[in-house]
C-alpha positions in Angstrom: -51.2 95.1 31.4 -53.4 97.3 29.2 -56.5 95.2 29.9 -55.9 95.8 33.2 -55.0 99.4 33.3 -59.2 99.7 31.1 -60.5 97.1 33.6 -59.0 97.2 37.1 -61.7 95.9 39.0 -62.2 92.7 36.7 -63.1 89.7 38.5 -63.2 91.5 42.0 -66.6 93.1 41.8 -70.3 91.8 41.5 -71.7 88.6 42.7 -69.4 86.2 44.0 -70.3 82.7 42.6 -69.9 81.7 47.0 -72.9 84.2 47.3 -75.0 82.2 44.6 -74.7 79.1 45.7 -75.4 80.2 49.8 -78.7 81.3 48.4 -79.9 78.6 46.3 -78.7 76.2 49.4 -80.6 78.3 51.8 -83.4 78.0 49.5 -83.3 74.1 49.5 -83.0 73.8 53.1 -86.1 76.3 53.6 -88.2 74.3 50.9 -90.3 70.8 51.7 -89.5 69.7 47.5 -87.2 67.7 45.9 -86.3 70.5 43.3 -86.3 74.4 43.1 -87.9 76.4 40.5 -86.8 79.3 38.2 -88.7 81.3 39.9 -87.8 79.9 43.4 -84.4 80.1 42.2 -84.9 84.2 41.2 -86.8 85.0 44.7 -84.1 83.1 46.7 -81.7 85.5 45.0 -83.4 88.6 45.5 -83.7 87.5 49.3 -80.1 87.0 49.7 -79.3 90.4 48.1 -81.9 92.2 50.1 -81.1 90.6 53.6 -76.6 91.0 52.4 -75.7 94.3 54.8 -72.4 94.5 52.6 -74.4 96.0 49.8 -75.8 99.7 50.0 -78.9 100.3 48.6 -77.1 101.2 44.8 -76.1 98.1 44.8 -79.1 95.8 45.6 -81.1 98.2 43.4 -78.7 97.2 40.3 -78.7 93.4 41.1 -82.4 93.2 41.8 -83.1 94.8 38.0 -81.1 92.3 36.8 -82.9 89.6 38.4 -86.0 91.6 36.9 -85.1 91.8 33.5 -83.9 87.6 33.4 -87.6 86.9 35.1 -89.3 89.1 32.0 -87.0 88.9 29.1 -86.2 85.0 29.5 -87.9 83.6 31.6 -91.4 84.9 30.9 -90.6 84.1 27.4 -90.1 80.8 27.5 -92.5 79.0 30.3 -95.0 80.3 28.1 -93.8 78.6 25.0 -93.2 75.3 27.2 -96.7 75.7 28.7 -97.8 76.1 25.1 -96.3 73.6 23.2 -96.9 71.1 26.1 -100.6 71.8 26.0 -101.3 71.4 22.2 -100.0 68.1 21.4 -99.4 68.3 17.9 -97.6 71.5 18.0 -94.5 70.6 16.1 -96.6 69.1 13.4 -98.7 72.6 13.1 -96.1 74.5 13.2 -94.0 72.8 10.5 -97.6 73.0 8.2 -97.7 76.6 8.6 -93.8 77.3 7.8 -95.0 75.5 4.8 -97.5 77.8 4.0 -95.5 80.5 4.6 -93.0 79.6 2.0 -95.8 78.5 -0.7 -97.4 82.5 0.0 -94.0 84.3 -0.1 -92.9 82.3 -2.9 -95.9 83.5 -4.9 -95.0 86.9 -3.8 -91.7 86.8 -4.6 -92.9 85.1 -8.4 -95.8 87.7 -8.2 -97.7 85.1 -9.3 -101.2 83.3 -7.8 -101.3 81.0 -5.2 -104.3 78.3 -5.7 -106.8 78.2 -2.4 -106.5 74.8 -1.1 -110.3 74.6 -0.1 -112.3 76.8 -3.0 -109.7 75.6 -5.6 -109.9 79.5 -6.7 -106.0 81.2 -7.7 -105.9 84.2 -5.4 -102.7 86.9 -4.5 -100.6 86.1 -2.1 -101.9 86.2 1.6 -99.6 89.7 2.5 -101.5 89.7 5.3 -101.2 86.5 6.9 -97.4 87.6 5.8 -96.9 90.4 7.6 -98.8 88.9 10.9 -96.1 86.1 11.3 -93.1 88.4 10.3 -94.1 91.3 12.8 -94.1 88.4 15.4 -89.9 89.2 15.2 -90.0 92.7 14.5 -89.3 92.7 10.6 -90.5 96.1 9.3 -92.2 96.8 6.2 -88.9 98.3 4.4 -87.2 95.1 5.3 -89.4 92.1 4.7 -87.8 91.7 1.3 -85.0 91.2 2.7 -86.2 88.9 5.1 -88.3 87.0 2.4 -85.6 86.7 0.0 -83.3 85.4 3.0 -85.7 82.9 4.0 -86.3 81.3 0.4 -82.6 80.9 -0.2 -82.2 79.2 3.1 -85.1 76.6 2.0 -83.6 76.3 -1.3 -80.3 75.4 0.1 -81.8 72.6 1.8 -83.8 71.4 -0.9 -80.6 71.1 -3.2 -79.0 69.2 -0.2 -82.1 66.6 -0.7 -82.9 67.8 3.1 -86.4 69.1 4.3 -86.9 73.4 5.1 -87.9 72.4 9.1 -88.2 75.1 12.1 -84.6 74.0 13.3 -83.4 75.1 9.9 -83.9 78.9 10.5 -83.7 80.4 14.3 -85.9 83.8 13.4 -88.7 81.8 11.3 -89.2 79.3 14.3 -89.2 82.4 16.3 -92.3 83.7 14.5 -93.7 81.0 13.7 -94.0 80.2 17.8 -95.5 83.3 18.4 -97.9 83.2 16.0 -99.1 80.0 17.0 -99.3 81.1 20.8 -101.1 84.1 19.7 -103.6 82.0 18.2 -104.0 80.1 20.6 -103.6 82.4 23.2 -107.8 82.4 24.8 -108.1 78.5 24.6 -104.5 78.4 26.8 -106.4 81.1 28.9 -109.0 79.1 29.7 -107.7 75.9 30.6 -105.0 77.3 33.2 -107.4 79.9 34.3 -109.8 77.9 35.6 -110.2 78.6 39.4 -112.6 76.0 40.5 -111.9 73.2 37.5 -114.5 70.8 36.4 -113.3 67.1 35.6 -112.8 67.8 32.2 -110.5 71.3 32.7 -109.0 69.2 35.6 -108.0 66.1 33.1 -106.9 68.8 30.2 -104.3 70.7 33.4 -103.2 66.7 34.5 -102.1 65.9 30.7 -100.4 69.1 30.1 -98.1 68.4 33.4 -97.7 65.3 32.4 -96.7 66.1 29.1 -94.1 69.0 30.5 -92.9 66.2 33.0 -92.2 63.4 30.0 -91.2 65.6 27.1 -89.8 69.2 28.5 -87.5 67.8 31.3 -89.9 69.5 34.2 -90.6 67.5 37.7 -94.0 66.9 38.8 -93.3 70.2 41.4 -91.8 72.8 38.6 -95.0 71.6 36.0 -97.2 72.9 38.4 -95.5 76.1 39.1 -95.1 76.6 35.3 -98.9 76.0 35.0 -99.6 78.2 37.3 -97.1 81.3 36.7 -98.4 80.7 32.9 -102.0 81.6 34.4 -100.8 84.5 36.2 -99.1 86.3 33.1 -102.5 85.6 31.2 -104.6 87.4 33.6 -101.9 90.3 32.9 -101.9 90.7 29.0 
């Protein structure tokens, strides 16, 4: 009774799960694929709230940010990092190399000790700011990268008493940045492969394997690779 005396509308207000699935079967029926795409999927929903005359404008406004902020906040986010990962082949490999390397540079930090350069053989300070460029990736401040540090060798040492490996999967935030940092870095060569307007055989060969690649590995049909491709390129021309 008191939870519905603080709620009385629960349940009997919004988006009524009937109204979804009219607009994703109007969708299909409109389409000539064998699939719809998150984005299809998004704009099939914002039709159906703009063309519904038992909303008032309030209301379509609200429902429409919402579809907004999933199509920038989510999705945005991670067709990029599918796009990504799917393009450089040995991206797992990479990324577990430089978690690695992050450990062996806030270790030394931590020890306030020297780390040795793997190519001059010379002992140098820890790299803070190779350091600080994968931890701003997630938004840890200056005051709190201790913290974060600290956190993060405990975790690997936790494994390492377990007889188990430190890998991406073992901490959510550290994958997180380490992600980002490697699509920073990569960020022009991504550009220029899906930005190609008029490909030569070579760019053309490089797009085919990185569909066929999010077809095989990231559970994407040969329709929704395309339109990831694609959507990828348009966000790049934005940034």
């Amino acid at each position: 009774m008191r939870l519905h005396a603080e709620t009385p509308d629960e349940g009997m207000n919004g988006v009524s799960p009937r109204f979804v699935i009219n607009a994703i079967s109007n969708a299909i029926t409109r389409g000539n694929t064998h699939s719809l795409t998150s984005m299809e999927l998004l704009l099939a929903l914002k039709d159906a709230i703009e063309n519904d005359a038992r909303m008032d404008a309030k209301q379509k406004k609200g429902w429409i940010d919402h579809l907004v902020t999933a199509r920038k906040e989510f999705y945005n986010r991670w067709v990029k990092e599918d796009v990504h990962r799917a393009m450089f082949a040995s991206f797992e490999a990479e990324a577990q190399q430089l978690l690695e390397k992050y450990l062996d540079e806030v270790e030394a930090s931590l020890d306030h000790r020297q780390v040795t350069d793997p190519i001059t053989g010379e002992n140098r300070p820890a790299d803070e700011r190779f350091l600080r460029s994968v931890e701003e990736k997630i938004k840890v401040s200056d005051s709190g990268k201790m913290s974060f540090r600290q956190e993060v060798v405990r975790k690997a040492m936790v494994a390492f008493k377990a007889g188990e490996k430190f890998k991406l999967a073992s901490h959510a935030r550290m994958r997180e940045a380490i992600e980002q940092y490697l699509f920073e870095e990569r960020r022009d060569v991504l550009r220029l492969v899906t930005s190609t307007a008029r490909p030569d055989d070579e760019a053309r060969q490089k797009i085919s394997v990185v569909q066929q690649r999010l077809v095989t590995e990231y559970g994407y049909d040969e329709h929704s690779a395309k339109e990831a491709l694609s959507y990828v390129t348009t966000l790049l021309a934005q940034e």
